[in-house]
N, C-alpha and C positions, 0 to 999 in steps of 0.2 A: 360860383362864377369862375373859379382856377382851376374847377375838372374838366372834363371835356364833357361836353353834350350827349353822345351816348352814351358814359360812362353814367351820369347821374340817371339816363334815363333803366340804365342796368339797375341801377341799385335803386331806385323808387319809384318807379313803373312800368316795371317789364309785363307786368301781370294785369297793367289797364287794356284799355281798350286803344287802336289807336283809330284817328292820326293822336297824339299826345296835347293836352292842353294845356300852353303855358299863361301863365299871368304875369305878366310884367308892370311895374310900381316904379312910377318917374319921380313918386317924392317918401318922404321916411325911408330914406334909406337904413337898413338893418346893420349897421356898421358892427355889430359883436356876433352876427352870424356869417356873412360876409366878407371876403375881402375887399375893399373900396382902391378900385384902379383908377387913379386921378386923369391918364391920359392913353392916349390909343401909346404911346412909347413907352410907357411901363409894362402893358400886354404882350406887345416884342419882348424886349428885356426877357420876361418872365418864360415865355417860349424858348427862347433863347439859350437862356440857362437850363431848362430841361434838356434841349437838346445839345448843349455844353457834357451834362453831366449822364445821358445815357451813353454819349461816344468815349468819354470816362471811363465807363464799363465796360464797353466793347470793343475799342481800339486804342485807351491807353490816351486819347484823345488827340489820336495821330491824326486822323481823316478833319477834324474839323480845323485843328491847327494849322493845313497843309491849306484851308480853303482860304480867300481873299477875303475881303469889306464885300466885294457885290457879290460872291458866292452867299452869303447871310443875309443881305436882304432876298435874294433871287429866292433865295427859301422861304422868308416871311413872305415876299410880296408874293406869293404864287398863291399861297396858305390864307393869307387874306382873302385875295383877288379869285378864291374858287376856279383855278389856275393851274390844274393838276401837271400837267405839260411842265412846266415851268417850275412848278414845285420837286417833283419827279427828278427830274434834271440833275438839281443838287443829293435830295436824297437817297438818291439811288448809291452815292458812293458812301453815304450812313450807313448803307443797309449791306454792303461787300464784307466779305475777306478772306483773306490767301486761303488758295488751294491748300495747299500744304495744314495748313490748321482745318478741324472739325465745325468751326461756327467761332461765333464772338467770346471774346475772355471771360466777359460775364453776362448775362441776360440782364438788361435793364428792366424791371420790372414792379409791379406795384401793386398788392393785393390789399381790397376794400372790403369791409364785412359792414353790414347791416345792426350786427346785436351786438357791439362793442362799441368803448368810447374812444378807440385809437384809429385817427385815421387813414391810416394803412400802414401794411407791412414792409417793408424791404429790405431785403440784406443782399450780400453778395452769394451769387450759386451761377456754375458754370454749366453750359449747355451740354457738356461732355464728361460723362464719368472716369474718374482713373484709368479704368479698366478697357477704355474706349467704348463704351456703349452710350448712346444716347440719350440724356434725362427726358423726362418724358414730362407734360403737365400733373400725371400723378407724384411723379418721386418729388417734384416743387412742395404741391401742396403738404407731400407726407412729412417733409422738412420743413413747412414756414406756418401750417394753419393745418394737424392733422385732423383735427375736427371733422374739416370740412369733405374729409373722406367717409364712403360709406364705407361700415364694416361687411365682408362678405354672408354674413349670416345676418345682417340689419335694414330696418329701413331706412331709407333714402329721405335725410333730412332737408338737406345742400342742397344747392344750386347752383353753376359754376358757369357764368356768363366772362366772356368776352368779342364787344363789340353784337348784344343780343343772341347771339350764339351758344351752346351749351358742345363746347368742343368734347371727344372722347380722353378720358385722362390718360391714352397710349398714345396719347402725339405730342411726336417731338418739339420741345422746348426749343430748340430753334426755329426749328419749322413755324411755329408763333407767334417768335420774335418778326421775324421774317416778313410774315404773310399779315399778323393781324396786330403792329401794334399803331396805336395810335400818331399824326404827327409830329408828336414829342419826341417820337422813339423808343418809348415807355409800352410795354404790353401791360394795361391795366385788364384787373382781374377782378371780377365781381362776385360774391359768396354770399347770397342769401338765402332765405328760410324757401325753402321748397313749396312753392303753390301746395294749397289745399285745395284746390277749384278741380 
């Protein structure tokens, strides 16, 4: 229930059929599988703090310190309320920054694997190499999960979903951030076993 909705749908049925079938259970609640959110104000919270701590990583956590009390709800209530206008609004100045800089200090990010008991990755890595070149969704994964790269002479194990998609591993790691993260502010990253079908 604290992933997001496509993200789970990445990792445990990208490969059904859709529309997707959920079951939903009003009573025995699964409390050791689960996290159990007592009220719609701890789900805020919870948002909240994600988006506290991607801007952490990408601004030093200048841009949200700078915003007001109604700039953070303006951003829940939009996110709620299916409100993109509104949500947009705020986020958009999450998603800036200077000319003068290459992209954000650090890519907020978070890689999911399927065949492991850890539930996800993340460390710090910067969208911009020394050298001024671009990291790419390749050089991430060659640094955080190489596994999950095919060898050139191999077959293709992996799977590398974000938001259902199967991006090319030469696009820019900002360009990602940017364009496909979830919003938390988080580019969550999905690695599973490569259809048989």
């Amino acid at each position: 229930m604290h992933y997001p909705i496509g993200l789970l749908f990445d990792l445990l049925a990208s490969s059904s059929a859709l529309p997707w079938n959920i079951t939903v259970h009003f009573k025995s609640f699964p409390e050791k599988d689960l996290l159990h959110c007592p009220s719609k104000d701890a789900i805020e919270a919870h948002f909240m703090s994600c988006v506290k701590e991607a801007d952490a990583l990408k601004h030093k956590s200048q841009v949200i310190n700078e915003m007001q009390k109604k700039d953070h709800k303006q951003l829940w209530m939009g996110l709620q309320n299916d409100r993109f206008d509104q949500f947009w609004a705020i986020n958009r100045k999450l998603m800036e920054y200077p000319a003068e800089e290459n992209g954000f200090r650090y890519i907020p990010f978070r890689i999911y694997q399927t065949t492991t008991e850890r539930p996800f990755i993340q460390k710090l890595f910067r969208p911009v190499a020394a050298d001024g070149q671009l990291h790419t969704l390749g050089d991430l994964l060659k640094d955080t999960c190489p596994s999950a790269i095919t060898p050139e002479d191999g077959e293709k194990k992996n799977q590398v979903l974000i938001h259902g998609i199967e991006p090319m591993l030469e696009t820019p790691l900002q360009w990602l951030s940017e364009h496909l993260s979830y919003p938390d502010n988080f580019l969550h990253i999905s690695i599973i076993p490569q259809p048989t079908d």
